[in-house]
C-alpha positions in Angstrom: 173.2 94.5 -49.8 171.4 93.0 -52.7 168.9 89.9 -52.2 168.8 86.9 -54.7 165.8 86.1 -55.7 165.3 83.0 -53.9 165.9 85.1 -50.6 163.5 87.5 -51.8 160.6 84.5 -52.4 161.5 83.3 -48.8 160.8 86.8 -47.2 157.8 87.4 -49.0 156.3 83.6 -48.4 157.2 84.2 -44.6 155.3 87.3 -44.6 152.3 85.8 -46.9 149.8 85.4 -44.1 147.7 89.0 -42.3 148.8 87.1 -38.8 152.3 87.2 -39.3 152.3 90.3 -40.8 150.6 91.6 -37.4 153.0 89.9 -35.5 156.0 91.8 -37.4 153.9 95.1 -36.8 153.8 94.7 -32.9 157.3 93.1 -32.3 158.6 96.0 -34.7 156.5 98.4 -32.1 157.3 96.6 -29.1 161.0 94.6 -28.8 161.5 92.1 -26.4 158.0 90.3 -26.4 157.6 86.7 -25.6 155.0 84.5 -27.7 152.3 84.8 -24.8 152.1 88.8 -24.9 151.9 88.5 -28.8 149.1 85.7 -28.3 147.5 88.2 -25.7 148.0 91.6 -27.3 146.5 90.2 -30.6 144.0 88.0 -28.8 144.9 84.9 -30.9 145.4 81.2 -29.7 148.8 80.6 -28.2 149.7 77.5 -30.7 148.3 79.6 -34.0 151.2 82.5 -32.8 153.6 80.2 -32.1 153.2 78.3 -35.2 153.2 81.4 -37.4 156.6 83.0 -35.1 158.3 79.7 -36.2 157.6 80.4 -40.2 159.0 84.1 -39.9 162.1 82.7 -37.9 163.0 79.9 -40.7 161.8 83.1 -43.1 165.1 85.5 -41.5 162.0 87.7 -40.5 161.9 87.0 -37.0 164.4 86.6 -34.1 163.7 84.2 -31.2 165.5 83.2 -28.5 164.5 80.5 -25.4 165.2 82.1 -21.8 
């Protein structure tokens, strides 16, 4: 399926940052991860990670769901 342009500039500003572009590396390693074990496994502040999981989810590059 083809991307518009716009949905292209929204991917590639979601990814525009080396912490979220780690984050995609390990969740696209490792499925299933809450925020904490990203925080932990790339020994970052919790708030930073969550912060930068919200941009990729408003991005489309990110699922997240609340258990």
């Amino acid at each position: 399926m083809n991307k518009t342009p716009k949905q292209l500039e929204r991917y590639f500003k979601g990814a525009a940052n080396h912490r979220r572009i780690a984050i995609l590396e390990l969740v696209g390693r490792r499925e299933g991860l809450s925020v904490e074990d990203i925080s932990e496994a790339l020994r970052t502040n919790l708030k930073t990670i969550s912060q930068h999981t919200r941009s990729l989810v408003n991005a489309g590059l990110l699922n997240k769901s609340y258990l």
